[in-house]
DRENLOMI-901444 format. One record per residue: residue in one letter; x, y, z of N, C-alpha, C, O in turn. Coordinates in steps of 0.05 Angstrom, whole numbers, padded with zeros to 5 digits, always signed. Layout:
<atoms>
AXYZXYZXYZXYZ ...
</atoms>
This chain:
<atoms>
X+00016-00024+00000+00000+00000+00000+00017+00025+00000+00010+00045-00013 X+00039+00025+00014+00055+00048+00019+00071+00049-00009+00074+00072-00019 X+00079+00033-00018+00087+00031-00059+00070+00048-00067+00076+00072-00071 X+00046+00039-00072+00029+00046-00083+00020+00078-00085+00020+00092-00105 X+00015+00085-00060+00022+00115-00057+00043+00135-00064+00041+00158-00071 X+00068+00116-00058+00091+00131-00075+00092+00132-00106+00099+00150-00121 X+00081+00105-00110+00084+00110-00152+00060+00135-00157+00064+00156-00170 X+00039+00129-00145+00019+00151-00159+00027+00193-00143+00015+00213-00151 X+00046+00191-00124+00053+00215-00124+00074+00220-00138+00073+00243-00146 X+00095+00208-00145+00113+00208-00166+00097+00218-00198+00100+00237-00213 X+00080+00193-00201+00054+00203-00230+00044+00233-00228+00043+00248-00247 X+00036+00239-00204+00025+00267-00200+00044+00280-00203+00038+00299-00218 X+00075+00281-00195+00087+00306-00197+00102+00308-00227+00108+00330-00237 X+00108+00279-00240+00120+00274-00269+00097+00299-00281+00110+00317-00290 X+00067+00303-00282+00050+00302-00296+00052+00331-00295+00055+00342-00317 X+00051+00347-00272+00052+00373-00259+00079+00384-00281+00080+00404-00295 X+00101+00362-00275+00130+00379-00287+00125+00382-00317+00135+00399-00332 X+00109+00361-00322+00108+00367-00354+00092+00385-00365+00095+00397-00387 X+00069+00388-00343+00049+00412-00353+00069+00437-00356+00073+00450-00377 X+00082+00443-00325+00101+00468-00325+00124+00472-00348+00131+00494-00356 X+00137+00448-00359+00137+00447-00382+00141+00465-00412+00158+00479-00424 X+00105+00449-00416+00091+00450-00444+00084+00489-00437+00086+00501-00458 X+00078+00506-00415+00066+00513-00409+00097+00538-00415+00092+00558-00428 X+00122+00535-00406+00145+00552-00410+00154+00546-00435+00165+00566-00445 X+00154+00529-00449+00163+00525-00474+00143+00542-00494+00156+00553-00511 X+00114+00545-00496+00099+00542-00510+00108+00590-00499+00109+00608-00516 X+00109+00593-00477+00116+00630-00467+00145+00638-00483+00146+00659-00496 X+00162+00623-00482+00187+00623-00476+00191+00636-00508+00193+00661-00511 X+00192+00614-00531+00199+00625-00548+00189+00651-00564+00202+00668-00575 X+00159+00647-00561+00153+00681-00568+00163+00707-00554+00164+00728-00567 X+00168+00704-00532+00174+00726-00521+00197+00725-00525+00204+00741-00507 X+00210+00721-00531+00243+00717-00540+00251+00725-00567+00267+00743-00571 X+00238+00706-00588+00246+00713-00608+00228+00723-00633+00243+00717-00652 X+00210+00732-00641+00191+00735-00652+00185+00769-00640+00181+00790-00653 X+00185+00763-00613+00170+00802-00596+00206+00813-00616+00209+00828-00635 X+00221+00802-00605+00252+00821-00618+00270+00805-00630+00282+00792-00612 X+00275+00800-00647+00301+00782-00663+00326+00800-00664+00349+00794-00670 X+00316+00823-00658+00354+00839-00654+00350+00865-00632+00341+00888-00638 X+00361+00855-00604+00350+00881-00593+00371+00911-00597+00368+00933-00586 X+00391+00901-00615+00405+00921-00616+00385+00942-00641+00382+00966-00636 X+00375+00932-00662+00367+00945-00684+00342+00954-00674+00336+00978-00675 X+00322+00931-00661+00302+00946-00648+00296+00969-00622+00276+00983-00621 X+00314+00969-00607+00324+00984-00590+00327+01010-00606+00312+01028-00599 X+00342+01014-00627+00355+01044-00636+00328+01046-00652+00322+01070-00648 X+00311+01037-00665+00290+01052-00674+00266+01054-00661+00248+01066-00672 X+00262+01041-00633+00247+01045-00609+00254+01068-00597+00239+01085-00588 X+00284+01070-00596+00291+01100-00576+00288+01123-00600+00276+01144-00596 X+00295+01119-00614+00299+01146-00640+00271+01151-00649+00261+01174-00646 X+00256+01132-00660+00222+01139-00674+00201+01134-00650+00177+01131-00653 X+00216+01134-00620+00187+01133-00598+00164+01118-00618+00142+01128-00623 X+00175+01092-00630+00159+01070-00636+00161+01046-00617+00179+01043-00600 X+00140+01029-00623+00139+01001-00602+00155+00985-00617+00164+00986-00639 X+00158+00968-00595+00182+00941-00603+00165+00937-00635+00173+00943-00657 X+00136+00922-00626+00126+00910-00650+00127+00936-00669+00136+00932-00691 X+00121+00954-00663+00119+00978-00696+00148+00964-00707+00148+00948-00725 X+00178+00976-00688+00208+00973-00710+00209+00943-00722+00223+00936-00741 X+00192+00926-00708+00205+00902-00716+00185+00894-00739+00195+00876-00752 X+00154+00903-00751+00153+00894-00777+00153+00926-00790+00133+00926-00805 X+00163+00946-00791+00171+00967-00803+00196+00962-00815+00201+00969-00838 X+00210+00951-00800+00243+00944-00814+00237+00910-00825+00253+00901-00841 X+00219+00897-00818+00217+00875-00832+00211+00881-00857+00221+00869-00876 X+00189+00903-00861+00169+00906-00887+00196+00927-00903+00196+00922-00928 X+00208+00939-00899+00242+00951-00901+00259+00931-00922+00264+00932-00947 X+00266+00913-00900+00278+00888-00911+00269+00868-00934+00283+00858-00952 X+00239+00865-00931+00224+00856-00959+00229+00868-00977+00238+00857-00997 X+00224+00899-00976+00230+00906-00999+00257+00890-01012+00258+00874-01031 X+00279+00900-00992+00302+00910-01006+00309+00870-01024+00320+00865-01046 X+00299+00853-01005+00298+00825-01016+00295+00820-01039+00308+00806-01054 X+00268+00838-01045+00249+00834-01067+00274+00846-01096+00273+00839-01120 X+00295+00869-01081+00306+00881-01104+00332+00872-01104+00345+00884-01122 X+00344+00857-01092+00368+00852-01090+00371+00813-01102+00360+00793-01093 X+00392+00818-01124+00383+00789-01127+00408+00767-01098+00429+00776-01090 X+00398+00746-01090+00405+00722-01080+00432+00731-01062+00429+00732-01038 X+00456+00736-01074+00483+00742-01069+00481+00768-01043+00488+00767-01019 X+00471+00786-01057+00471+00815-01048+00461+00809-01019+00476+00812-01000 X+00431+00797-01018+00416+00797-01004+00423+00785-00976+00415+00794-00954 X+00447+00754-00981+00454+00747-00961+00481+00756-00953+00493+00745-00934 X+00493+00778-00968+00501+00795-00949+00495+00818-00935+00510+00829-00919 X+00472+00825-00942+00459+00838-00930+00445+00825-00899+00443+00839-00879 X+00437+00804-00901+00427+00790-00881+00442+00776-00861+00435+00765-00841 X+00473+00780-00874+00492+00770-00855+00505+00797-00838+00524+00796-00823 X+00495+00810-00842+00492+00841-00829+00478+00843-00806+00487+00856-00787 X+00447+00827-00803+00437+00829-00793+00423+00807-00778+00406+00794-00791 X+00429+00800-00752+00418+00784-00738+00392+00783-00734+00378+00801-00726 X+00382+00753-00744+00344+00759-00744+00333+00770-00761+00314+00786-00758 X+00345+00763-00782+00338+00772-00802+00308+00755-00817+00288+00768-00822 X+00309+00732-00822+00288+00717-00831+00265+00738-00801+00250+00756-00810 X+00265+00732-00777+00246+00740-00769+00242+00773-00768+00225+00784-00754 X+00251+00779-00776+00239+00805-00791+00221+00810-00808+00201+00824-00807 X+00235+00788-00835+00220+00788-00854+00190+00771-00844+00169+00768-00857 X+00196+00762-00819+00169+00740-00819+00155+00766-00810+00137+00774-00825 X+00161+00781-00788+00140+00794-00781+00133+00825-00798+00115+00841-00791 X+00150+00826-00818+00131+00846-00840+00099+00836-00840+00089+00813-00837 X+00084+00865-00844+00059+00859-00847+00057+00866-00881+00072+00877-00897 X+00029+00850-00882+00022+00850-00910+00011+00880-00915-00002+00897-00902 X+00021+00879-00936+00006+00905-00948-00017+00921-00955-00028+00909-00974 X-00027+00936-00950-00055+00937-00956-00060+00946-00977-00045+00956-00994 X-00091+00942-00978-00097+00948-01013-00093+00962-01032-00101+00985-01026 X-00081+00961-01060-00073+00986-01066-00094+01008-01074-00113+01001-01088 X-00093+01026-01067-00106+01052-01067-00113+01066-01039-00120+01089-01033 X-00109+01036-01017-00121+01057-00988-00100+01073-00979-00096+01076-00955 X-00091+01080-00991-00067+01100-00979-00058+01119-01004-00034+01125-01004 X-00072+01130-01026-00074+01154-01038-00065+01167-01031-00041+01163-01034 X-00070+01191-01017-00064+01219-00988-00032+01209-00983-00011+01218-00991 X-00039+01184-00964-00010+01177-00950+00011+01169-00976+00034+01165-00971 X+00000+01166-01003+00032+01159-01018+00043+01191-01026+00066+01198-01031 X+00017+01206-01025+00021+01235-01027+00040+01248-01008+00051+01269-01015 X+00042+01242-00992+00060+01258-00967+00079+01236-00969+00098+01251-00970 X+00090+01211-00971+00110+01202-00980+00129+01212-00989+00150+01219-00978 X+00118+01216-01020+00125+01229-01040+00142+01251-01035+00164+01256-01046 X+00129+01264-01019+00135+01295-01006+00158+01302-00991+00167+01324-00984 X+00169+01270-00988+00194+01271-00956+00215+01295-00975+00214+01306-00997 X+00235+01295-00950+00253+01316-00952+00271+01299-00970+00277+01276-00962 X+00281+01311-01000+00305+01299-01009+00299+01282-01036+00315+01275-01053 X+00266+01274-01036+00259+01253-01052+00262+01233-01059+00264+01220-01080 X+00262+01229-01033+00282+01195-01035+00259+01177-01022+00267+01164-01002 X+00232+01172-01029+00207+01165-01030+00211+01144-01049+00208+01123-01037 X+00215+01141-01070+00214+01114-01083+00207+01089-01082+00184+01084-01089 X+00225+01069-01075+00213+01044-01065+00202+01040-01041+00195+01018-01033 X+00199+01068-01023+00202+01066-00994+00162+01075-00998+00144+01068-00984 X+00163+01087-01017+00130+01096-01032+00111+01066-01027+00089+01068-01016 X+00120+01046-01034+00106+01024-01030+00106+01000-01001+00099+00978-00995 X+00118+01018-00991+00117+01005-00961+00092+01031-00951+00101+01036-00928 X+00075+01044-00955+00055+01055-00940+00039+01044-00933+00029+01048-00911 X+00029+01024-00950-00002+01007-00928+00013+00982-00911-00001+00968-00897 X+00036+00980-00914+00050+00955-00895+00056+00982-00865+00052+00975-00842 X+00066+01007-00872+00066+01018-00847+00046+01026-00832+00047+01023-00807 X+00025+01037-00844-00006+01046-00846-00012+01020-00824-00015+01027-00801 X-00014+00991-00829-00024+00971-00812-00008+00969-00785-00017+00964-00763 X+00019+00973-00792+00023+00969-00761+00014+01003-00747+00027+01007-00726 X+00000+01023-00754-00007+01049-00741+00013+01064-00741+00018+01079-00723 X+00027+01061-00762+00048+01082-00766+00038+01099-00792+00025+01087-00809 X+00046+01129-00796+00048+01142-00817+00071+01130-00844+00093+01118-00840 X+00062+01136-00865+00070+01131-00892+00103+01133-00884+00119+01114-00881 X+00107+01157-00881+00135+01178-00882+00143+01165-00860+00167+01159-00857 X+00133+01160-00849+00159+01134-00828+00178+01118-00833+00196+01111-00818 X+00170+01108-00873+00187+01098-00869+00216+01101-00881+00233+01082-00881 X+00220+01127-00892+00239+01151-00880+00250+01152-00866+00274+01153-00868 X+00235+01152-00841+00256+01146-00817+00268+01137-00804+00286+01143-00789 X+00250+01106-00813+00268+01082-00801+00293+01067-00825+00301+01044-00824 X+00299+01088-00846+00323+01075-00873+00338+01084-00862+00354+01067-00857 X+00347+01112-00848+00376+01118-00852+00387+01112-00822+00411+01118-00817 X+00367+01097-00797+00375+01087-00781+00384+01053-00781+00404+01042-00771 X+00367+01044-00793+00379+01019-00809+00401+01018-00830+00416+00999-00834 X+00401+01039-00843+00424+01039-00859+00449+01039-00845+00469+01027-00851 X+00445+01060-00819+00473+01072-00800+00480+01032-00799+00498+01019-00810 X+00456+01024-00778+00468+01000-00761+00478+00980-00784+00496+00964-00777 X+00471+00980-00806+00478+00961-00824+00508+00960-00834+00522+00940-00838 X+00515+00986-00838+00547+00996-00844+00563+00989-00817+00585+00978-00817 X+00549+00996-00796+00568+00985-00771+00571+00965-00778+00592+00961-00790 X+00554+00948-00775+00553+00920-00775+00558+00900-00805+00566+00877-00800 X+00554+00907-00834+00574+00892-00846+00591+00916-00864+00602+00910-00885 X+00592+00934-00857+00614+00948-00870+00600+00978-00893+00575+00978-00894 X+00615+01003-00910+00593+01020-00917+00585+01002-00945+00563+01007-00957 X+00603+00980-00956+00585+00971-00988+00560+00967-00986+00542+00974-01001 X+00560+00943-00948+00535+00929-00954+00518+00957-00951+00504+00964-00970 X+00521+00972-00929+00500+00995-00932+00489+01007-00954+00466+01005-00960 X+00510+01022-00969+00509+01033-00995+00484+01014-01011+00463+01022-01021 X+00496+00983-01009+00474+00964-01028+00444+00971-01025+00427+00973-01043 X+00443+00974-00999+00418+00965-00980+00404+01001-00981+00380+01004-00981 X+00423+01029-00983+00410+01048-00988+00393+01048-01016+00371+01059-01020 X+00411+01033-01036+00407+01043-01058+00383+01026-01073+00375+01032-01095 X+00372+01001-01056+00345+00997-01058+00325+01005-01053+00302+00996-01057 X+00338+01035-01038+00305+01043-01018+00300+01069-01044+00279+01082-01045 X+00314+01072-01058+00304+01099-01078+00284+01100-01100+00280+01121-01111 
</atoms>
């Protein structure tokens, strides 16, 4: 009888540890890697654009699509070897919204200082969804551009500016 009691509190606590577990595994990795895949890059456009973690992290994701979309294969993974967390960037770009709901907003785009609106023109309904203005994303190129030159040198930067035009 006294066995008996011991195997089924042993069963109760195996069962407990596994719940605790399923239960940290299942917290663990979102809040880890997904909320920020680079707290250095998200950090500098959190403190500089008084944006949220989630705004820099699919603002520079939807950033990075672009520049994917324009850079063939080679370019790209050096560009991405620049940047830690990079695939989850690109995961958490938001989709774009429809074209035309942002008329007005490609208008003030357009408008940034310098005219350097271009490819950065078609990231407005991807900024627009996370509650950011068009022209934001202006602001978040030449802070990603800075960290990018730190970090793989000024070519890859230069590469990576000269997609956003």
């Amino acid at each position: 009888m006294n066995v008996m009691k011991k195997i089924i509190t042993v069963l109760r606590m195996a069962a407990c540890l596994s719940a605790l577990a399923a239960i940290a595994g299942a917290q663990t990795p979102a809040a880890g890697t997904a909320a920020n895949p680079n707290p250095e890059l998200v950090g500098q456009l959190t403190k500089q654009l008084n944006v949220t973690p989630k705004q820099a992290v699919g603002g520079a994701g939807a950033i990075f699509g672009l520049a994917k979309s324009k850079l063939d294969p080679a370019q790209f993974s050096q560009l991405a070897a620049a940047v830690p967390g990079m695939n989850k960037f690109l995961k958490a770009a938001p989709a774009a919204a429809p074209a035309g709901a942002g008329g007005s907003a490609l208008g003030s785009l357009g408008s940034m200082a310098g005219g350097k609106a271009g490819g950065l023109a078609s990231l407005a309904g991807s900024f627009q969804s996370l509650g950011l203005s068009p022209g934001m994303a202006g602001k978040f190129a030449p802070i990603m551009q800075n960290y990018i030159g730190s970090k793989g040198g000024s070519g890859v930067a230069s590469m990576f500016a000269g997609v956003l035009k």
